[in-house]
C-alpha positions as CSV (number, residue, x, y, z in Angstrom):
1,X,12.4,170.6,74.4
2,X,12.7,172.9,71.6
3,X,9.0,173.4,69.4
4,X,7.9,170.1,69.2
5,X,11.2,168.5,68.3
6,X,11.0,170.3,65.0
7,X,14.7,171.0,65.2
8,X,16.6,167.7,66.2
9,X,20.2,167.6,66.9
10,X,20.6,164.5,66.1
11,X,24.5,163.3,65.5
12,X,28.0,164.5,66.4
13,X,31.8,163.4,64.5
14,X,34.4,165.4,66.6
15,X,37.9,165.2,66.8
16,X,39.8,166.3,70.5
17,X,43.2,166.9,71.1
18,X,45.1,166.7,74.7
19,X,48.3,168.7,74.4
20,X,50.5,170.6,77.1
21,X,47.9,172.7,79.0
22,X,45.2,172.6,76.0
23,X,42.2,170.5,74.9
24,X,40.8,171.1,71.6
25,X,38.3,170.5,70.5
26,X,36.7,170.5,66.4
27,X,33.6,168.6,64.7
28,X,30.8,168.5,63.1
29,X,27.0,169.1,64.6
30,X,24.2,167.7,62.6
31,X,21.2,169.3,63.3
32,X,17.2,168.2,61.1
33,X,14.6,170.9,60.7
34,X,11.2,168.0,60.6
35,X,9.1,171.2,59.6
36,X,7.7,172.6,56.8
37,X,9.0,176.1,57.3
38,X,12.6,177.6,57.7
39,X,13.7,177.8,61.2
40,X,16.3,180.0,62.9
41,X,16.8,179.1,66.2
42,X,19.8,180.4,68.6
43,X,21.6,177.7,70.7
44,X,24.0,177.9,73.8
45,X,27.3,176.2,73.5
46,X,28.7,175.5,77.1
47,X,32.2,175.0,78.5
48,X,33.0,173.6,81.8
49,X,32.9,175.7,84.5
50,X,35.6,174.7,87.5
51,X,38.9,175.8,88.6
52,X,40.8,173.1,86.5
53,X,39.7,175.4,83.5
54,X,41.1,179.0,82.0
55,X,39.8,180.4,79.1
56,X,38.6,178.6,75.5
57,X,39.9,180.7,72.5
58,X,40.4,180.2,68.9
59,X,36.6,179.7,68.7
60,X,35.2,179.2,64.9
61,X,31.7,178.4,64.1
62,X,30.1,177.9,60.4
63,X,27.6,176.1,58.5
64,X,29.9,173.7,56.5
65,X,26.9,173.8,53.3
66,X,27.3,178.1,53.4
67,X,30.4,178.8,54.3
68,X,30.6,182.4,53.1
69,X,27.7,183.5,55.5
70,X,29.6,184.6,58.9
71,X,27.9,183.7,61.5
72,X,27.7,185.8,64.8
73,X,29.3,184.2,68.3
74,X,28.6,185.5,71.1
75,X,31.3,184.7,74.0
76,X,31.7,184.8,77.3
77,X,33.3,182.4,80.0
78,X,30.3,180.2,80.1
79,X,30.3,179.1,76.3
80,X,28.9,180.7,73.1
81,X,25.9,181.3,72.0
82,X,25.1,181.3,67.8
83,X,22.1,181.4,65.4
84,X,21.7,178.3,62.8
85,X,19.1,178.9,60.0
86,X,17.9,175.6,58.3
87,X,15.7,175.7,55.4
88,X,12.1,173.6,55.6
89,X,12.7,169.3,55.9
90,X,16.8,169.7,55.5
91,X,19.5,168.9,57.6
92,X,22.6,172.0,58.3
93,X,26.1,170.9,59.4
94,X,28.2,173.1,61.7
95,X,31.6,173.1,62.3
96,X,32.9,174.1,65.8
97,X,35.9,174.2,67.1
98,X,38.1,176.0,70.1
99,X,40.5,175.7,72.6
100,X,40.5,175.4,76.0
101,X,43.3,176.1,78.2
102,X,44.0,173.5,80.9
103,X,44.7,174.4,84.4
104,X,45.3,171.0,85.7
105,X,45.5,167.7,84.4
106,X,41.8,167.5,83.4
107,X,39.8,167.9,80.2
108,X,36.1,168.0,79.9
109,X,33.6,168.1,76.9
110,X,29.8,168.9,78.2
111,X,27.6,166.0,76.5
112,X,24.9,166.2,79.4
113,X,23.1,169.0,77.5
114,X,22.1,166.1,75.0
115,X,19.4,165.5,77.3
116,X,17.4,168.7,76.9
117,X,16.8,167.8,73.0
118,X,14.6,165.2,74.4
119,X,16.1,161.9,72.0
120,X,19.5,160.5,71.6
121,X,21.9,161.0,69.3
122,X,21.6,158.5,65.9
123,X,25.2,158.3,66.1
124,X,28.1,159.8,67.4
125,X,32.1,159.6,66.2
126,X,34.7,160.5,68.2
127,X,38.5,161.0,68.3
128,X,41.1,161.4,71.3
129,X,44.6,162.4,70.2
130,X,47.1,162.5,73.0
131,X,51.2,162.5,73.6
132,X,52.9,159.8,74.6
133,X,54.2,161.6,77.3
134,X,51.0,161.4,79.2
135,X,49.6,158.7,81.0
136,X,45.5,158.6,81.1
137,X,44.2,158.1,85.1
138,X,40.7,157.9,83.8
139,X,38.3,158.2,81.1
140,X,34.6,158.3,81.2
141,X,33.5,156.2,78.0
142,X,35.9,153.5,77.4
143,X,37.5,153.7,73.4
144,X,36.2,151.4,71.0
145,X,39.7,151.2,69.8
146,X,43.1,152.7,69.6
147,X,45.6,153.3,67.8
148,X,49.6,153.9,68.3
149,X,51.6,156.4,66.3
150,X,55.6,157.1,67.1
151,X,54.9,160.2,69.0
152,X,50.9,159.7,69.9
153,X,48.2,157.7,70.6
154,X,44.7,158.1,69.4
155,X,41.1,156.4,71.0
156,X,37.9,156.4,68.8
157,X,34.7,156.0,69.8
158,X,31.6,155.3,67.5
159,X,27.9,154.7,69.2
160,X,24.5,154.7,67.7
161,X,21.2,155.4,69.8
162,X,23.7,157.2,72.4
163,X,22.0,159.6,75.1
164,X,25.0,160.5,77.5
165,X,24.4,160.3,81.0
166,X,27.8,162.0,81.7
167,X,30.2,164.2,80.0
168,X,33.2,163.3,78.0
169,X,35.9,163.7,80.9
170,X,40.2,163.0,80.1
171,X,42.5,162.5,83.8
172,X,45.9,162.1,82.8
173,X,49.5,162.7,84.0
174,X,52.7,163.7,82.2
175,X,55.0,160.7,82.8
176,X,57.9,161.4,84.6
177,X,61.3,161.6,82.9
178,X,63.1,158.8,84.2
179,X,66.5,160.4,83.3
180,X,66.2,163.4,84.6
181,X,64.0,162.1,87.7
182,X,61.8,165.6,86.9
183,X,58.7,165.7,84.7
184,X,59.0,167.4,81.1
């Protein structure tokens, strides 16, 4: 647990994207300092780690309420690591987002590391946008609900009081093309 819970993450809204041999992956992180002084605390990001995986790219980080203050990422092939600086009894928003390439037919967001805050999240929103073309084997939280578009379908998810107990994990195929008897 992090100083006596005096910095809470405490809700997540993101928005994921399946494509052709990428996840992506963009929201917001809503972290509480419950203390009377600033804080500035640095915080590992992980990716998954396994063969289905290459590397995650196009990776952004900033404070949605200071958006002109860069903030410093560091990388490597385990995740990222970044400071966030909230002010005494406030709440700081941060925007992340990357991509991940895709090795197999499998996609994975890390939610297990919830657990190490010590409380669950108030809330959480979440989005799945994915092709047509591709057929889901298996999902780890069922979709509240779903909607179709011509070329896509897209899941959302809304829970309160949620501590995961597993990660966010897509298994999908590309349907075959009939016509062709081949996959596109």
């Amino acid at each position: 647990m992090i100083q006596a819970q005096n910095l809470q993450f405490y809700q997540e809204d993101l928005d994921f994207k399946l494509e052709e041999n990428y996840f992506y992956v963009n929201g917001l992180y809503y972290f509480r300092n419950t203390s009377s002084k600033e804080m500035t605390r640095r915080l590992f990001y992980p990716f998954p780690q396994d063969k289905a995986y290459g590397k995650a790219d196009s990776i952004f980080v900033f404070n949605i309420q200071d958006t002109l203050n860069e903030i410093n990422i560091r990388n490597n092939l385990k995740g990222i690591s970044f400071a966030i600086h909230i002010e005494p009894d406030t709440t700081a928003i941060y925007r992340i987002g990357y991509r991940h390439e895709l090795k197999e037919t499998k996609a994975e967001y890390i939610l297990t590391t919830t657990q190490s805050w010590g409380i669950p999240f108030t809330q959480i929103n979440y989005t799945l946008e994915f092709p047509k073309e591709f057929s889901l084997d298996s999902i780890s939280y069922m979709p509240d609900s779903l909607r179709e578009e011509s070329d896509k379908y897209i899941f959302y998810w809304h829970k309160e009081n949620f501590m995961p107990d597993k990660n966010f994990e897509i298994n999908y195929e590309k349907q075959e093309d009939t016509l062709n008897g081949r996959k596109e």
